[in-house]
N, C-alpha and C positions, 0 to 999 in steps of 0.2 A: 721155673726159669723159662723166660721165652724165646720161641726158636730164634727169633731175630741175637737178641742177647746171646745163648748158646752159640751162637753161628760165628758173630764177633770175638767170643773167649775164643773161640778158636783158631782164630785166624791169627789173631794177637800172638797166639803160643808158639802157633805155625812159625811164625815171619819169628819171634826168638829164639825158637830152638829149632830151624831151619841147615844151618852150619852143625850142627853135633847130627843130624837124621843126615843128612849127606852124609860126615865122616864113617858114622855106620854105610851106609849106601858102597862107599868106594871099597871101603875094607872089606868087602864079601863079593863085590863084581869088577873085574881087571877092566872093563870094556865101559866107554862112555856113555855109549846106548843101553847098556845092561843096568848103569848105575843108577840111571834116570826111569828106568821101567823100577827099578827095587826101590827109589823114595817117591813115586806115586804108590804105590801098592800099601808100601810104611804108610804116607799120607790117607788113603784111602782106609786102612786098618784102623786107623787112630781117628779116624772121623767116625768109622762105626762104633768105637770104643768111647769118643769124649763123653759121652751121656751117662756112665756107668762108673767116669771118674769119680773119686770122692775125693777131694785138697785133703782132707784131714788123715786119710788113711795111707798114706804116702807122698813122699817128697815130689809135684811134677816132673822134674827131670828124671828121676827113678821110674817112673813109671812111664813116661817117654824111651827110655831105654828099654824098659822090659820090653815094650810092643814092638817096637824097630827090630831090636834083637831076636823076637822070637818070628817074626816076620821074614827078619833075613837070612834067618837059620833054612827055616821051612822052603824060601823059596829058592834058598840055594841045592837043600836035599831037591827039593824037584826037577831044577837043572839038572842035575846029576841023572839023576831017573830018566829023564827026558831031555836028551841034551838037543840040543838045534843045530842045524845042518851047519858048516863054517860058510863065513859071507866070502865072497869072491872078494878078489884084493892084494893090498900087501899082506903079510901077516902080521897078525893082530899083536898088539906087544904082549910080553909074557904077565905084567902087572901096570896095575896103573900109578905112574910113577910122577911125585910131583914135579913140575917143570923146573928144580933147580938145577944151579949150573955150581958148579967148584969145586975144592979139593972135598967137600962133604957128601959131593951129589952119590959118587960109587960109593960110599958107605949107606947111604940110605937108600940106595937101590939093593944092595947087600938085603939091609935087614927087611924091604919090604919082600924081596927075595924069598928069604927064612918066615917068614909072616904070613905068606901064600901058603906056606908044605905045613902048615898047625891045622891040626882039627879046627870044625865049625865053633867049639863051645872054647878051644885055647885061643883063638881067633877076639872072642868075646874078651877072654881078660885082657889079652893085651890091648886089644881098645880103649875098652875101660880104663888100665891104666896108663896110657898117654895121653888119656883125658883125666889124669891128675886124680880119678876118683879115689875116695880113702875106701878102706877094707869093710869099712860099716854101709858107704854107699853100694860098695861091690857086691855085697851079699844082702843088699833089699831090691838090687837089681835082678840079680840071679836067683834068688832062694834058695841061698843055702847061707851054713852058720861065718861066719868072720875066721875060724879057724881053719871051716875050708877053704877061704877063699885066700888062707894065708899057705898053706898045704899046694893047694892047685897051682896058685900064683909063685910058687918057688920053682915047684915042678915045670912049668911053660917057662920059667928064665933061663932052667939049666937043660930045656929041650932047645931054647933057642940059642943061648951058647953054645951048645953040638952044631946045631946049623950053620954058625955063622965060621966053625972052625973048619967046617968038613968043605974039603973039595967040592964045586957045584958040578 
């Protein structure tokens, strides 16, 4: 394949699976700037990665997922490790919460709330699952077996129903 061709599959993939590498991006960085620095780095990972893709040995979008995910695992563990001094200003909101307005808006600031205190890897499923993935997409994403990802996935519902009952 030539680089020209290589260059274009990827751009093509970029620009349709651009909206799911954001929603990963948000889900792991509360800050606008932090969001956009974690879907370059996804972007830049997965460009070093398109050449090694194989279409036959997994679904694109699973393997889109794996790289995003294990990208924004890692470069969340590294914030941690190395956190950055706070920026002068007002203070930063506690998550990044979508701009809606109405009787639903406090229930989904609620659960993004409850969404933030999950581990890096519970963080994962629930993504995955409000993007509709089945338990066979979830565990070629993850690697692990369908059972776990049915086990795990019970376990993060009835950790987030504790959170969303408990006192903030």
């Amino acid at each position: 394949m030539s680089a020209a061709s290589l260059s274009s599959d990827f751009l093509a993939t970029l620009n349709q699976f651009q909206p799911l590498l954001r929603r990963v991006a948000r889900m792991y960085c509360p800050d606008a700037d932090d969001q956009q620095d974690l879907y370059q780095e996804i972007v830049l990972q997965l460009w070093r990665a398109w050449p090694q893709y194989q279409p036959g040995a997994a679904k694109l979008s699973t393997w889109l997922y794996r790289v995003a995910l294990n990208v924004a695992i890692s470069n969340l563990r590294q914030r941690t490790r190395h956190p950055t001094p706070e920026r002068l200003g007002p203070a930063l909101p506690e998550v990044a919460l979508p701009p809606d307005t109405g009787p639903d808006a406090d229930d989904l600031a609620e659960l993004y709330r409850a969404i933030k205190r999950l581990s890096d890897v519970e963080k994962a499923f629930v993504l995955l699952y409000l993007e509709e993935r089945t338990y066979e997409e979830m565990a070629d994403i993850l690697g692990i077996t369908q059972n776990n990802v049915r086990v795990k996935m019970h376990r993060v519902q009835d950790k987030l129903r504790q959170l969303l009952t408990q006192p903030a």
